[in-house]
PDB file of N, CA, C and O in Angstrom:
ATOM      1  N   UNK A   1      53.833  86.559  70.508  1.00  0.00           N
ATOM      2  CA  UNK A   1      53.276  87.038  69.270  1.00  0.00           C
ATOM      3  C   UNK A   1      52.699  85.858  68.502  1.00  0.00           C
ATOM      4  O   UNK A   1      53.364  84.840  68.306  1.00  0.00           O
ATOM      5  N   UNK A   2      51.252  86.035  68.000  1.00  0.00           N
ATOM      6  CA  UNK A   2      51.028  84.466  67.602  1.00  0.00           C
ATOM      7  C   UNK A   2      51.553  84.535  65.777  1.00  0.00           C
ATOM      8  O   UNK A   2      52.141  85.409  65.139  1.00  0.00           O
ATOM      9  N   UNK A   3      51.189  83.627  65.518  1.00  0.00           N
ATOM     10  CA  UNK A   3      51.457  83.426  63.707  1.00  0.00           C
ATOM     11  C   UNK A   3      50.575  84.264  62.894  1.00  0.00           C
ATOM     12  O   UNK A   3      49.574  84.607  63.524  1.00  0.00           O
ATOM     13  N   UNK A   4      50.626  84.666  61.791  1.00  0.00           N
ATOM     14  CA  UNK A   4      49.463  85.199  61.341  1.00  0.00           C
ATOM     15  C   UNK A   4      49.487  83.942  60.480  1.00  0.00           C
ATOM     16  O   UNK A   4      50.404  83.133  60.340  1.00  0.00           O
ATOM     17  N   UNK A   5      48.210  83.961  59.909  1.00  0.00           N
ATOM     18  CA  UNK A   5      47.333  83.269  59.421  1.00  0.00           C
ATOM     19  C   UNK A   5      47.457  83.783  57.769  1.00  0.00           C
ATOM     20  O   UNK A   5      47.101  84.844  57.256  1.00  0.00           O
ATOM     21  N   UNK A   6      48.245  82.330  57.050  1.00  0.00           N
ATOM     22  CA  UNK A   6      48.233  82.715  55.310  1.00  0.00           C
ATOM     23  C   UNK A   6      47.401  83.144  54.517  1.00  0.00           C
ATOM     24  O   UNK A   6      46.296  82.960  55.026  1.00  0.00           O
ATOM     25  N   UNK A   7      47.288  83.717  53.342  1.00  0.00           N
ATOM     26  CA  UNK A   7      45.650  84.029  53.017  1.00  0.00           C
ATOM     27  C   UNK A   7      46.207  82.954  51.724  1.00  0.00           C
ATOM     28  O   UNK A   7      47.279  82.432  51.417  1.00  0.00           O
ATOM     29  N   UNK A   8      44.971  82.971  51.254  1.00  0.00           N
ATOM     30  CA  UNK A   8      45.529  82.272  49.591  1.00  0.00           C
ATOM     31  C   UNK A   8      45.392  83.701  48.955  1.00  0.00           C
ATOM     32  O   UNK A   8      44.928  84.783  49.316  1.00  0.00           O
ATOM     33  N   UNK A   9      46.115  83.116  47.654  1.00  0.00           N
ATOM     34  CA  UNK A   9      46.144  83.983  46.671  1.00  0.00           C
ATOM     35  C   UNK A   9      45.139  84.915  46.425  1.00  0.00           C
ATOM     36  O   UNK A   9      44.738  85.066  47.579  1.00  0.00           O
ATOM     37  N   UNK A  10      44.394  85.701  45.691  1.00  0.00           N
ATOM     38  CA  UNK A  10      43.491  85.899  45.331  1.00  0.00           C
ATOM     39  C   UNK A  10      42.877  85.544  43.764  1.00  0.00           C
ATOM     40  O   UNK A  10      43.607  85.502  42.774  1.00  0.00           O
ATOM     41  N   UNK A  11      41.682  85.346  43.736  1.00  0.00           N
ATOM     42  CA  UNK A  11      41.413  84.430  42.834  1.00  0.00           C
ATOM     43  C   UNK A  11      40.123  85.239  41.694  1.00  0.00           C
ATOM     44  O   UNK A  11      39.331  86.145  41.952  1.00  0.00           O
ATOM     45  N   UNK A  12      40.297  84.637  40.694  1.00  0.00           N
ATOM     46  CA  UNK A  12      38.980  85.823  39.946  1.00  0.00           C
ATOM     47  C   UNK A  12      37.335  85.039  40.467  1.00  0.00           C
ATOM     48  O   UNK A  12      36.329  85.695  40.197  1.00  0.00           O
ATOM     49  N   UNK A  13      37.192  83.977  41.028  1.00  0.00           N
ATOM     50  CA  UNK A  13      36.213  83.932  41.551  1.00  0.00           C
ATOM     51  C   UNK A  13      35.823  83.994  42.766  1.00  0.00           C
ATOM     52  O   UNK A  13      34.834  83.348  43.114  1.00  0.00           O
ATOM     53  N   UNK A  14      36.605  84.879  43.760  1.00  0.00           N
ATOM     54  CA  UNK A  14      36.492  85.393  44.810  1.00  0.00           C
ATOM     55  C   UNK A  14      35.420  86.034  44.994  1.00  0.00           C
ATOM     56  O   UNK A  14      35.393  87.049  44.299  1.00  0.00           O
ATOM     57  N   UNK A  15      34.167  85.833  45.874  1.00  0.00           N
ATOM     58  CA  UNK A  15      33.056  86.719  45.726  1.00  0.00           C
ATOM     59  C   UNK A  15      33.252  87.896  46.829  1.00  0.00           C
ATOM     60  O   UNK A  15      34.041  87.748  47.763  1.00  0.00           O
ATOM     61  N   UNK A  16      32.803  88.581  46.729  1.00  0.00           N
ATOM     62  CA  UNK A  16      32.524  89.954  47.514  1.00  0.00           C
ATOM     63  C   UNK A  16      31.481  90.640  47.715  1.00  0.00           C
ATOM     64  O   UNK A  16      30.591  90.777  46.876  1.00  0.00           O
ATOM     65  N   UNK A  17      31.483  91.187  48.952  1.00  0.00           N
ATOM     66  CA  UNK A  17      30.077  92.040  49.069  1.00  0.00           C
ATOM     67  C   UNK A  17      30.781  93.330  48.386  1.00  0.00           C
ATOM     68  O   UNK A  17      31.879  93.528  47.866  1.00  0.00           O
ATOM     69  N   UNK A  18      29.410  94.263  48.681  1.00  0.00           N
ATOM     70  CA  UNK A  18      30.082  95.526  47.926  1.00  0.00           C
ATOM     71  C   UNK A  18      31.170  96.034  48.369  1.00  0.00           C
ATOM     72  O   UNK A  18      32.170  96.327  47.714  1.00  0.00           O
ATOM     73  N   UNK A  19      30.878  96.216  50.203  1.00  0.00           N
ATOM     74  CA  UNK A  19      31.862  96.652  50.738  1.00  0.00           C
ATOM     75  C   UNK A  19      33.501  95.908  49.960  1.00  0.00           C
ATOM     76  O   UNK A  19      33.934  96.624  49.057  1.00  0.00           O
ATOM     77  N   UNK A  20      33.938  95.248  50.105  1.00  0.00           N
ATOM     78  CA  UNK A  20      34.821  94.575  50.001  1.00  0.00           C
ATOM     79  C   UNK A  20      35.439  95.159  48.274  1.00  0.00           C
ATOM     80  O   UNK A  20      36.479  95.705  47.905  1.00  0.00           O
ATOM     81  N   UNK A  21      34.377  94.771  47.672  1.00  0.00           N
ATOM     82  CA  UNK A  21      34.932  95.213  45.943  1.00  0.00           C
ATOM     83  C   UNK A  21      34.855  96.566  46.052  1.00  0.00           C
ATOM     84  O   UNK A  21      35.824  97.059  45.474  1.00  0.00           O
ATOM     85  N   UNK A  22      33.940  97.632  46.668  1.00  0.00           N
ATOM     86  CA  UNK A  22      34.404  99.131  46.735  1.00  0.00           C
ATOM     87  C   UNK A  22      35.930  99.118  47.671  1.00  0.00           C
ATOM     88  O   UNK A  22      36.503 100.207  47.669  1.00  0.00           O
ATOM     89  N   UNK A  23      36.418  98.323  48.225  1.00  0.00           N
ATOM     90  CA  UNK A  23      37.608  98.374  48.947  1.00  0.00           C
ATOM     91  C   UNK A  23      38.499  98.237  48.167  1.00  0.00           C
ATOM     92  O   UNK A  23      39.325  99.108  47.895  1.00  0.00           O
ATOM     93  N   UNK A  24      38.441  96.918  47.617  1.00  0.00           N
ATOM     94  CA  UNK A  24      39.343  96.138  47.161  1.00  0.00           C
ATOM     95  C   UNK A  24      39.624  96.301  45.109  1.00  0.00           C
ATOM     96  O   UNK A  24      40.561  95.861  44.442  1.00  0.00           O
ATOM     97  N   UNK A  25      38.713  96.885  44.773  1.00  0.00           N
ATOM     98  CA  UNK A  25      38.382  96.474  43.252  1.00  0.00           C
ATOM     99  C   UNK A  25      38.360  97.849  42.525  1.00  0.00           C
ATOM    100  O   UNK A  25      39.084  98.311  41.644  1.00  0.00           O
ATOM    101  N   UNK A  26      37.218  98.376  43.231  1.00  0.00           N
ATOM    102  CA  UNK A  26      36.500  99.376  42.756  1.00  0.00           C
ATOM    103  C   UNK A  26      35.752 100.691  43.322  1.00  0.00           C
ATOM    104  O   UNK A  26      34.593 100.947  43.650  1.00  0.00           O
ATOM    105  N   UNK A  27      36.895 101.357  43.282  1.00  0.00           N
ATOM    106  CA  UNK A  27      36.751 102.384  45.428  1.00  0.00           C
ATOM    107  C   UNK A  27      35.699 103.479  44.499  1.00  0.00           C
ATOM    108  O   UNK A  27      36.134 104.440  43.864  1.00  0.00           O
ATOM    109  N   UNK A  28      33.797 102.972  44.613  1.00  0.00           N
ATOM    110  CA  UNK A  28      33.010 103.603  44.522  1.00  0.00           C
ATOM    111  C   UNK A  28      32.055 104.139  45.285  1.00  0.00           C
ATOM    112  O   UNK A  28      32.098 103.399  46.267  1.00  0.00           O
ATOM    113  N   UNK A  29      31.082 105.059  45.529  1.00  0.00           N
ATOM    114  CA  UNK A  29      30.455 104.551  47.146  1.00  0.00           C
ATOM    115  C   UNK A  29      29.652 103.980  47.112  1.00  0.00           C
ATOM    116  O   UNK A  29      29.090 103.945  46.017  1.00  0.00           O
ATOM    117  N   UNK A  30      29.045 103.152  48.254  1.00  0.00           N
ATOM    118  CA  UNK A  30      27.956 101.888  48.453  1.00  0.00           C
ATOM    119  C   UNK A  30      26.660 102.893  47.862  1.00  0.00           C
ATOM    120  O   UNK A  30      25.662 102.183  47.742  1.00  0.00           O
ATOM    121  N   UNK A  31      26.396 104.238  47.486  1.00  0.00           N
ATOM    122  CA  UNK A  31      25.144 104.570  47.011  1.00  0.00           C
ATOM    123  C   UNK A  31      25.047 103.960  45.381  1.00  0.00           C
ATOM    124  O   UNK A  31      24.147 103.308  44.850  1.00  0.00           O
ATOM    125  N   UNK A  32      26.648 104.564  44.710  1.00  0.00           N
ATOM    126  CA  UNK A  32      26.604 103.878  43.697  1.00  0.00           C
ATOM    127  C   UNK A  32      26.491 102.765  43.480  1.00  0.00           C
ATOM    128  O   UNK A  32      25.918 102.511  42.421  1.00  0.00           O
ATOM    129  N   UNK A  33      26.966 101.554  44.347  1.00  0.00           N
ATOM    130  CA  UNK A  33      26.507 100.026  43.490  1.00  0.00           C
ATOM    131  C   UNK A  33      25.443  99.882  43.340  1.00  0.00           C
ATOM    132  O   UNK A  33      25.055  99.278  42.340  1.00  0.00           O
ATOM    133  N   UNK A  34      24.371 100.486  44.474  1.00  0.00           N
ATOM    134  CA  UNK A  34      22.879 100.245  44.689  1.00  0.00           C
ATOM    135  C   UNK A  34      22.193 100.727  43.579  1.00  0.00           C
ATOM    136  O   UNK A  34      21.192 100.266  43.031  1.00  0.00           O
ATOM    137  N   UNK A  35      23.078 102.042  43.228  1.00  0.00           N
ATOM    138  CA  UNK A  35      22.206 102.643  41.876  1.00  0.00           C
ATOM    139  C   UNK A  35      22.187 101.930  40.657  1.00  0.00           C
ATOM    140  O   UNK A  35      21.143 101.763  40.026  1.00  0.00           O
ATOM    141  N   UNK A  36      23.565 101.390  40.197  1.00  0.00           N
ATOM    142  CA  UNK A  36      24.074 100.351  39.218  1.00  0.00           C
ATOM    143  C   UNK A  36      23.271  99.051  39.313  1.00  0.00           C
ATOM    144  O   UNK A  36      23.131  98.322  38.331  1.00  0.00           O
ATOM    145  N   UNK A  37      22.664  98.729  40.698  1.00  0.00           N
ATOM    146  CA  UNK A  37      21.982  97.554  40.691  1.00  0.00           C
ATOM    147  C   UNK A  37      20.423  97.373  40.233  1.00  0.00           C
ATOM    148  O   UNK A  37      19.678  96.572  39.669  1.00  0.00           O
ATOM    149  N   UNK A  38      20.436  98.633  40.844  1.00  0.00           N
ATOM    150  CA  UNK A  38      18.424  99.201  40.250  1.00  0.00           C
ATOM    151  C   UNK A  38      18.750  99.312  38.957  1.00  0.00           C
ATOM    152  O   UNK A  38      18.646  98.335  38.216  1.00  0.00           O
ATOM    153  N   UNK A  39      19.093 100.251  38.606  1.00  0.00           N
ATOM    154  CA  UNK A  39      18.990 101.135  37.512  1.00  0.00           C
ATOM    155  C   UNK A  39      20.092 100.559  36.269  1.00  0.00           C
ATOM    156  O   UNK A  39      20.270 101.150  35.204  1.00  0.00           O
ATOM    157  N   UNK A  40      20.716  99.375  36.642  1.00  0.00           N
ATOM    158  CA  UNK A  40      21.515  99.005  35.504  1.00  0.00           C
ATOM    159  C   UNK A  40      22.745  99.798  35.304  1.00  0.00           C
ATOM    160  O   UNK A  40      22.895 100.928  35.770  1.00  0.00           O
ATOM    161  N   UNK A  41      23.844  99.006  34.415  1.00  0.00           N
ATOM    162  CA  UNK A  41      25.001 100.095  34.179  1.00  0.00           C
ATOM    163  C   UNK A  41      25.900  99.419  34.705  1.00  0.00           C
ATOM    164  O   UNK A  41      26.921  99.414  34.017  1.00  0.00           O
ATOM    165  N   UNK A  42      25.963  98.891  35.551  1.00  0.00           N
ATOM    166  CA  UNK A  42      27.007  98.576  36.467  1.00  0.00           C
ATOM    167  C   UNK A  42      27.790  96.918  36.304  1.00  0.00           C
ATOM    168  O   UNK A  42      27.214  96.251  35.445  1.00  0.00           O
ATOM    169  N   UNK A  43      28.605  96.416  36.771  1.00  0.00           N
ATOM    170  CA  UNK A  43      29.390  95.068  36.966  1.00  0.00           C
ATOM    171  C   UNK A  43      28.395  94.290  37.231  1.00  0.00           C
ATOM    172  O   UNK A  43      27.520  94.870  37.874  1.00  0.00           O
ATOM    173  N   UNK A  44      28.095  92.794  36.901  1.00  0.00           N
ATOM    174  CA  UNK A  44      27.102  91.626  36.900  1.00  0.00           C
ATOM    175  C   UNK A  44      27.853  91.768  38.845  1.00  0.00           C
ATOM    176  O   UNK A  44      28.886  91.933  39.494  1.00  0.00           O
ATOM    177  N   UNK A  45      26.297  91.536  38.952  1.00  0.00           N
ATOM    178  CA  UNK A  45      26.499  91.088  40.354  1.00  0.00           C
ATOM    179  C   UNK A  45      25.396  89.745  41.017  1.00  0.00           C
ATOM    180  O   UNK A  45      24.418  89.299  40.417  1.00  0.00           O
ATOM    181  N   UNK A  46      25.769  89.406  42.059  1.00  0.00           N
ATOM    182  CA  UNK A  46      24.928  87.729  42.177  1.00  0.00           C
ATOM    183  C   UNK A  46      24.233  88.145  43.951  1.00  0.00           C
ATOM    184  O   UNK A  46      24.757  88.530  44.997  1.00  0.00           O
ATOM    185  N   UNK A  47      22.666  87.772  43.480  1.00  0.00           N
ATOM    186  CA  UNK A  47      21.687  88.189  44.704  1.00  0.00           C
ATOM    187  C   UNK A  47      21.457  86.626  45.247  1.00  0.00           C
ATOM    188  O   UNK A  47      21.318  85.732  44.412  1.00  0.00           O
ATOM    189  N   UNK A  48      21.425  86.347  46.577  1.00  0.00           N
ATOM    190  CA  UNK A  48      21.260  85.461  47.689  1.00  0.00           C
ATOM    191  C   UNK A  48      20.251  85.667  48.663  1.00  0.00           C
ATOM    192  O   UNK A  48      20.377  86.094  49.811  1.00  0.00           O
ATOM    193  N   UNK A  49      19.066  85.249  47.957  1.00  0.00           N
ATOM    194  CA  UNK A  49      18.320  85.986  49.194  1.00  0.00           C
ATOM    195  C   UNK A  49      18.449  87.912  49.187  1.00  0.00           C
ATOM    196  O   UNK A  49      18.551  88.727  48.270  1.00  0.00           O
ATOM    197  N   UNK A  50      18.378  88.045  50.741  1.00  0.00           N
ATOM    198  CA  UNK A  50      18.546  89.521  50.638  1.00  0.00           C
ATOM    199  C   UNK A  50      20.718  90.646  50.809  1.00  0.00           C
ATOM    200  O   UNK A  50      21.099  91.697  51.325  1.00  0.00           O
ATOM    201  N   UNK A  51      21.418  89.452  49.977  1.00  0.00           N
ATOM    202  CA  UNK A  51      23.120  89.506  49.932  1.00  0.00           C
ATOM    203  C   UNK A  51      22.922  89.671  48.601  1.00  0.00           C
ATOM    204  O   UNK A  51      22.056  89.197  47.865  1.00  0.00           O
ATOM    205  N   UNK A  52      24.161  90.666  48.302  1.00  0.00           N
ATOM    206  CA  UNK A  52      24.526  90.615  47.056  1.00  0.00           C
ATOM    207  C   UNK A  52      26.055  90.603  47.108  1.00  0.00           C
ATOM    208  O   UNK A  52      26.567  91.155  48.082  1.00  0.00           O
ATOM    209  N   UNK A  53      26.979  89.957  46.042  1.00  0.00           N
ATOM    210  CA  UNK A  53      27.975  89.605  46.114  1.00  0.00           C
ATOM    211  C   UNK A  53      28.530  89.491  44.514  1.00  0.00           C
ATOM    212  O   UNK A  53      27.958  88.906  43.595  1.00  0.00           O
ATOM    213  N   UNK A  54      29.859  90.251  44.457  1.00  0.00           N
ATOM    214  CA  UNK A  54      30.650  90.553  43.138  1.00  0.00           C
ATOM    215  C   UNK A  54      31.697  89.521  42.925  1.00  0.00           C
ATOM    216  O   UNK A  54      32.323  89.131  43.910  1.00  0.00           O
ATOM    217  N   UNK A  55      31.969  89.011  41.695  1.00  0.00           N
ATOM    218  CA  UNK A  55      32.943  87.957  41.672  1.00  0.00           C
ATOM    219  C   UNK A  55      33.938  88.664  41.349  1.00  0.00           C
ATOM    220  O   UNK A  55      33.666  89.501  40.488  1.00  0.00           O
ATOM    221  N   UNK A  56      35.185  88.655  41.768  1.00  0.00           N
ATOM    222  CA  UNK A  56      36.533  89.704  41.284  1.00  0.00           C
ATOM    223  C   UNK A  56      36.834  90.184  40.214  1.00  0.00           C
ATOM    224  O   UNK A  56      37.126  91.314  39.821  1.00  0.00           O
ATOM    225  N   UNK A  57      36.709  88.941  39.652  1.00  0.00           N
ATOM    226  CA  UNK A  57      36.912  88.385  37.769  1.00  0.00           C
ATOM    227  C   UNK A  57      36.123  89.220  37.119  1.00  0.00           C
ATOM    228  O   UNK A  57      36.644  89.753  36.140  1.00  0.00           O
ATOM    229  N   UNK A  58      34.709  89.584  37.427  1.00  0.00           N
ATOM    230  CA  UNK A  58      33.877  90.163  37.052  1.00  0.00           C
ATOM    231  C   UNK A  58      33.793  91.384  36.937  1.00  0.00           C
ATOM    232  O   UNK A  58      33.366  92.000  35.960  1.00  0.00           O
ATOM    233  N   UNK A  59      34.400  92.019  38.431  1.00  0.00           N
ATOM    234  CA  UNK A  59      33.974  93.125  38.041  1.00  0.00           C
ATOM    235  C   UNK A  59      35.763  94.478  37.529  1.00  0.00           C
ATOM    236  O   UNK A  59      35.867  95.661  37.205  1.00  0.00           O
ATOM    237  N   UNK A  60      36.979  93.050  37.807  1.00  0.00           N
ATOM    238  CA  UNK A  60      37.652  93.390  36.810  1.00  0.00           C
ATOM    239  C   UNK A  60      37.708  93.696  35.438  1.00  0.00           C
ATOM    240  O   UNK A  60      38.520  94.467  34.926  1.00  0.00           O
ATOM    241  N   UNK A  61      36.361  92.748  34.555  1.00  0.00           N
ATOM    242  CA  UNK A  61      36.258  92.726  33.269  1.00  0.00           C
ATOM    243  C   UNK A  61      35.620  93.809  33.186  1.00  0.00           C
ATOM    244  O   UNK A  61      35.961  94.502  32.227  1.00  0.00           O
ATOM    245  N   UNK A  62      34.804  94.229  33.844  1.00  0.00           N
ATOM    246  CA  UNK A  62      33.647  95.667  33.533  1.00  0.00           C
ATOM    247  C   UNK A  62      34.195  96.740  33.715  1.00  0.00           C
ATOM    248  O   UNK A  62      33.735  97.673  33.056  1.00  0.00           O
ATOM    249  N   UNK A  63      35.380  97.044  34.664  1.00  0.00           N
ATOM    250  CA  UNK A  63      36.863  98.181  34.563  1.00  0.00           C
ATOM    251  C   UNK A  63      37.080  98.003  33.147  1.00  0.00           C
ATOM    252  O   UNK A  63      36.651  98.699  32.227  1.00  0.00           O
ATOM    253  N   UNK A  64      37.927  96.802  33.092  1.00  0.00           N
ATOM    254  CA  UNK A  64      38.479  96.789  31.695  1.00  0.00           C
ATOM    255  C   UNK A  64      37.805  97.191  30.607  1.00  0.00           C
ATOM    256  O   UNK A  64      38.359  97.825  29.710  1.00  0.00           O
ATOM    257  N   UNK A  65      36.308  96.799  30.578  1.00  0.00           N
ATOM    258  CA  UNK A  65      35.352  97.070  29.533  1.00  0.00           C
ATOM    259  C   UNK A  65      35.664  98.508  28.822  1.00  0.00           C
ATOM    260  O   UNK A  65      35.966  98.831  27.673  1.00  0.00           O
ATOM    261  N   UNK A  66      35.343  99.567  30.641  1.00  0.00           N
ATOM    262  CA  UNK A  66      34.976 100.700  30.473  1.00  0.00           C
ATOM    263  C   UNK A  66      36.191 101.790  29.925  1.00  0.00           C
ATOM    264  O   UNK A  66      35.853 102.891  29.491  1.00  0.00           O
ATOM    265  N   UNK A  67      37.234 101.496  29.969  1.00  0.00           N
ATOM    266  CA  UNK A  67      38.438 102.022  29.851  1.00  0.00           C
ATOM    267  C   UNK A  67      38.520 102.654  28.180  1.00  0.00           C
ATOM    268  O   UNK A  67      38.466 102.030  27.120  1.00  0.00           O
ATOM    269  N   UNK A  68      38.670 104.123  28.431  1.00  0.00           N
ATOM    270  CA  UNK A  68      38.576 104.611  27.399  1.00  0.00           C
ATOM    271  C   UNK A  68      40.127 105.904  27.049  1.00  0.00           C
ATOM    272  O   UNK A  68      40.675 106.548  27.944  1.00  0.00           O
ATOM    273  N   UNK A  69      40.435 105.952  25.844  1.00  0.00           N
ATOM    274  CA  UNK A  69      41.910 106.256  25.542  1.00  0.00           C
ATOM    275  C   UNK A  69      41.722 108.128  26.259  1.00  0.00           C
ATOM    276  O   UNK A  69      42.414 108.767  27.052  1.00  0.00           O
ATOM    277  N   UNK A  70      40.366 108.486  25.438  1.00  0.00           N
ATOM    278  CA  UNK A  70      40.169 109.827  26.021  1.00  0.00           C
ATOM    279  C   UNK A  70      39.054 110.405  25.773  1.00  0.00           C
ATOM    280  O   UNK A  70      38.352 109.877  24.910  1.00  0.00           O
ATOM    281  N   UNK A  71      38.477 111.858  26.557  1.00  0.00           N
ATOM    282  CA  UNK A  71      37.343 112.375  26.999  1.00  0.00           C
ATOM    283  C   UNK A  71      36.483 111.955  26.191  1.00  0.00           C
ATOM    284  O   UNK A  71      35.567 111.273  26.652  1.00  0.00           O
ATOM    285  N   UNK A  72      36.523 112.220  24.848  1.00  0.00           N
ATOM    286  CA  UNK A  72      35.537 112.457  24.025  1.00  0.00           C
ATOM    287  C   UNK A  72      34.567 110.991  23.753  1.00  0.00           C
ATOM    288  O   UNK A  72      33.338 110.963  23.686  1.00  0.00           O
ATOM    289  N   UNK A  73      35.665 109.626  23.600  1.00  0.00           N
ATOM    290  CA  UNK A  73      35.073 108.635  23.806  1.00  0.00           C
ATOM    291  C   UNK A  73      34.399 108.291  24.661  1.00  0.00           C
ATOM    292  O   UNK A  73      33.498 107.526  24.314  1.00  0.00           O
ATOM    293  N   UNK A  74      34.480 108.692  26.308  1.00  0.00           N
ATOM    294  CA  UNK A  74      33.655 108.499  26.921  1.00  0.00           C
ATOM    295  C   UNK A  74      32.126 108.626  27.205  1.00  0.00           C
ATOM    296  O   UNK A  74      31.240 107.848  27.558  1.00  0.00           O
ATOM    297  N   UNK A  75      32.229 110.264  26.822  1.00  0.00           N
ATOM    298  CA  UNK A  75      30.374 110.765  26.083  1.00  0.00           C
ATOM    299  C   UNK A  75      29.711 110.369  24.929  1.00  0.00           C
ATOM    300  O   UNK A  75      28.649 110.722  24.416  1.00  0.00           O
ATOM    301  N   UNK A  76      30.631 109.495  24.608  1.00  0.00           N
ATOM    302  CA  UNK A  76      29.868 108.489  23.263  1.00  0.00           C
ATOM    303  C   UNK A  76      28.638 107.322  23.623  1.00  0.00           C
ATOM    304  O   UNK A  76      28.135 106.656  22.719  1.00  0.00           O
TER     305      UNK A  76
END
């Protein structure tokens, strides 16, 4: 049986593709980030060429942002 292999911690500047932050962060589907990315709305995200990639930190803060006590605030 070999060793597994440690991970580090996880870190708020961990970048991610979408896949990974819809896994790991923010279980949305890959149509939505694309839409959030055109069309605005969505968590800051960082383009490389033709990659795009979410920093953890980031798109933890834009959860947090959105978090509302109840319904009515939300359609505000």
């Amino acid at each position: 049986m070999a060793p597994q292999a440690s991970q580090s911690p996880l870190s708020e500047h961990d970048l991610l593709t979408d896949i990974q932050a819809q896994e790991q962060e923010l279980p949305m589907s890959l149509a939505w980030y694309r839409r959030k990315r055109i069309f605005g709305g969505g968590p800051p995200f960082i383009r490389v060429s033709n990659r795009v990639f979410y920093r953890r930190g980031e798109l933890r803060r834009w959860i947090a942002a959105h978090a509302v006590g109840r319904t009515q605030e939300a359609r505000q």
